[in-house]
N, C-alpha and C positions, 0 to 999 in steps of 0.2 A: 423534116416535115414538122411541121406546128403540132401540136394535140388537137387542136380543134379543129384542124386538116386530118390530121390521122385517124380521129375517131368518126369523122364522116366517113371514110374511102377506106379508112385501115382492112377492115374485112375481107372484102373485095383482092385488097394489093394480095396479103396474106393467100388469100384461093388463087390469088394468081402464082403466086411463086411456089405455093405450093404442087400446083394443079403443074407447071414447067418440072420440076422436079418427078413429078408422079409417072409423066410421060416421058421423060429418059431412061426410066427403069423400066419400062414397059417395052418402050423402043428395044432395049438394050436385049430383054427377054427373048420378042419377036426374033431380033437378031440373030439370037443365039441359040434357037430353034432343032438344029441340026449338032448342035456341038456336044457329044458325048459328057454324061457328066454333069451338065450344067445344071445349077438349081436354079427356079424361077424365085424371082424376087417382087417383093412390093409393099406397099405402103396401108397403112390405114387412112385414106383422105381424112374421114370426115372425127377420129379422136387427134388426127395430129394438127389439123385445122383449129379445134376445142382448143386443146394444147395451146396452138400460139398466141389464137385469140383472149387469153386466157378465161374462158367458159367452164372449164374441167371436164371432165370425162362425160361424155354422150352416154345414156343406158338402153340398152337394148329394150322393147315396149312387148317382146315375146321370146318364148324360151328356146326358140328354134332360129333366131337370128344368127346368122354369123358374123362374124369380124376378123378383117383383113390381118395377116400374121403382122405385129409389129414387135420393136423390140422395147425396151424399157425407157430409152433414151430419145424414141419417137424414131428412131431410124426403120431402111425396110427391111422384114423378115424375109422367113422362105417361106414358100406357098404349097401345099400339101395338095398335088395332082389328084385326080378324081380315077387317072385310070394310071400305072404306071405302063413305063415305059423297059424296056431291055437294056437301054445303055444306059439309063441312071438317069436320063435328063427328064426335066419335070416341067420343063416346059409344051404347053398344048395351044399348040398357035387361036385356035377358034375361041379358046377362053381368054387366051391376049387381046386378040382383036378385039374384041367383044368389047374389054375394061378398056382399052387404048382409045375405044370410040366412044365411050364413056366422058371418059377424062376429057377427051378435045367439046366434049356439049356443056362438062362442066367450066372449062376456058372458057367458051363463047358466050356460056350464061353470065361467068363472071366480068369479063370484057363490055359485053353490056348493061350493066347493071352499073359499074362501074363508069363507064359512059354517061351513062343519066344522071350522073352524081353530078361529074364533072360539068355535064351542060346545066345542071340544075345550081351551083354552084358561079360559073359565068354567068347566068341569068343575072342572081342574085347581086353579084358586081355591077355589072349593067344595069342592074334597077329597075328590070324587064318583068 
């Protein structure tokens, strides 16, 4: 991809690949629901997004925000259950869904957005 392609659309690709990845750990979560043991996993979208963008770190605008467990290398952490559970696992399916429906609106946002580029882009070819 050109630079002058990439810095049009790059954002967008970026939340897309991102936003695929976000939602196989969440899948994966869901999944694993029932498996004794299991630690929920997952990602910080919107510093590991900054991250590749290269933007830098996103600052929190109040003292009571939280942030998704990430780890140093922008990989996914674990996620610190709200209520535990008896066999270990820390996954709470209604908080999965929740982010997993999340993630698919911030696809679709980016799908679109991205979209308009691309037609905005062919216009400009066409001379339209």
């Amino acid at each position: 991809m050109t630079n002058a392609l990439r810095d049009h659309i790059g954002f967008h690709a970026d939340a897309l690949k991102l936003g695929e990845r976000r939602g196989a750990i969440l899948a994966s979560n869901i999944a694993q629901a029932a498996t004794p043991g299991y630690k929920a996993r997952d990602i910080d979208f919107a510093a590991e997004l900054a991250r590749k963008s290269g933007m830098g770190q996103l600052a929190g605008t109040h003292p009571l925000h939280l942030t998704a467990p990430v780890t140093p290398d922008g990989g996914p952490g674990y996620r610190v259950p709200t209520s535990a559970s008896l066999d270990g696992n820390t996954v709470e399916p209604a908080i999965e869904q929740i982010k997993f429906a999340e993630s698919a609106l911030r696809q679709q946002a980016s799908l679109t957005f991205l979209n308009r580029r691309i037609s905005g882009l062919m216009s400009a070819i066409r001379g339209e």
